[in-house]
C-alpha positions as CSV (number, residue, x, y, z in Angstrom):
1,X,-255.0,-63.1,118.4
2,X,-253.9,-66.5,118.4
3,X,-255.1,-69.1,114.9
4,X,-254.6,-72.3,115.8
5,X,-254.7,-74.8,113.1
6,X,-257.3,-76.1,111.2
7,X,-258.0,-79.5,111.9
8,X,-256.2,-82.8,110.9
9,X,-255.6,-81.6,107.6
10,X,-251.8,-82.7,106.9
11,X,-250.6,-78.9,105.1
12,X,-247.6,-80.9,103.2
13,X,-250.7,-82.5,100.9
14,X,-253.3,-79.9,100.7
15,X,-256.5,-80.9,98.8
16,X,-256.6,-84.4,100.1
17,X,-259.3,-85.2,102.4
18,X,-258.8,-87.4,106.0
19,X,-260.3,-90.4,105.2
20,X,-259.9,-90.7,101.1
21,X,-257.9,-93.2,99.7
22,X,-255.9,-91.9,96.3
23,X,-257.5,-95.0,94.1
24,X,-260.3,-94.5,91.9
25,X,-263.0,-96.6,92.0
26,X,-264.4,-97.8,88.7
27,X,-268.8,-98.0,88.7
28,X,-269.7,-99.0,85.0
29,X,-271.7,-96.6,84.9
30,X,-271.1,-93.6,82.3
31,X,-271.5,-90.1,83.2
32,X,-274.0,-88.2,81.1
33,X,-275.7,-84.4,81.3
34,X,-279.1,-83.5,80.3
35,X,-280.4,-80.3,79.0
36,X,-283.2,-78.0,80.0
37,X,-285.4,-77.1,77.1
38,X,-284.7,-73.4,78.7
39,X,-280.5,-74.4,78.2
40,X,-281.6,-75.3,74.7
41,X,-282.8,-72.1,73.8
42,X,-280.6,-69.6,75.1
43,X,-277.4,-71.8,73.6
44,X,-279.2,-71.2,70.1
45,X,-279.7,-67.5,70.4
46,X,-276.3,-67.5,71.7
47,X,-275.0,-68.8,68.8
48,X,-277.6,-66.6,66.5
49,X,-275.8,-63.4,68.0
50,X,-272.1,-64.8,67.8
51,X,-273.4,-65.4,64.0
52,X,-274.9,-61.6,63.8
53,X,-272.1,-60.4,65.4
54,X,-269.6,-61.7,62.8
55,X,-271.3,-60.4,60.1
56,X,-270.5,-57.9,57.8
57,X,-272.4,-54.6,58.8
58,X,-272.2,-53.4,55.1
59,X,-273.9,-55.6,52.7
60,X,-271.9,-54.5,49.3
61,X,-274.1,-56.8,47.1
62,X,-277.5,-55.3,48.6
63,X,-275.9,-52.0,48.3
64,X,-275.2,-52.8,44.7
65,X,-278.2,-54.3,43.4
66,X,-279.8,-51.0,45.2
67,X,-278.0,-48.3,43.1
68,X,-279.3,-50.1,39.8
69,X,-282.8,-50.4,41.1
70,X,-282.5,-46.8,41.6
71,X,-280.4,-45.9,38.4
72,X,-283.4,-47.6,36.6
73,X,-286.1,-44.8,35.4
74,X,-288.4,-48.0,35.2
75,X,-288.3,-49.3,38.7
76,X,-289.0,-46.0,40.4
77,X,-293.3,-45.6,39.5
78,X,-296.2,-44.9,41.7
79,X,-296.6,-48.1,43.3
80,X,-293.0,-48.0,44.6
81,X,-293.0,-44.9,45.9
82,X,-296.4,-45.5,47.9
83,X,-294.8,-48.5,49.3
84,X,-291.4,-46.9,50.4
85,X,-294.1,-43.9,51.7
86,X,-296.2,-46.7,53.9
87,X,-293.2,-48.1,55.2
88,X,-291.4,-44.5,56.5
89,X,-295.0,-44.0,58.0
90,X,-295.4,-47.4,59.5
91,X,-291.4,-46.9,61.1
92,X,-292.8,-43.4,63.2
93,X,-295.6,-45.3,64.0
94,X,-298.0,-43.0,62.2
């Protein structure tokens, strides 16, 4: 099998088209990009999960202020437990 070349391209200067001068023409004009409101969105939950992602997955001072609730004979009453109760239920779906 035989490839001849590929047209007038000259191979010393590859990436310059036949016919293009090498000057740049100057317009005015700016250049300028407009979002979609769909771009928008998924550059800001982008950025929400970088920000999730660099957090801590320990949070020492909820952690903290947890033990003393619990250390506390005062904070743990009947109303508290029903609500940690509703909740477990609520999780399974029950």
């Amino acid at each position: 099998m035989t490839v001849n070349g590929i047209g007038s391209i000259d191979p010393i200067q590859p990436g310059k088209k036949p016919g293009q001068s090498g000057q740049v023409r100057q317009s005015g004009e700016t250049d300028s990009i407009s979002l979609s409101p769909e771009a928008r969105e998924q550059a800001e939950l982008y950025q929400v999960k970088e920000l999730i992602m660099a957090a801590p997955e320990v949070r020492a001072d909820r952690i903290e202020e947890m033990k003393k609730k619990i250390n506390d004979p005062s904070y743990i009453n009947e109303t508290i437990l029903k609500a940690t109760a509703d909740e477990i239920l609520d999780a399974w779906g029950i």
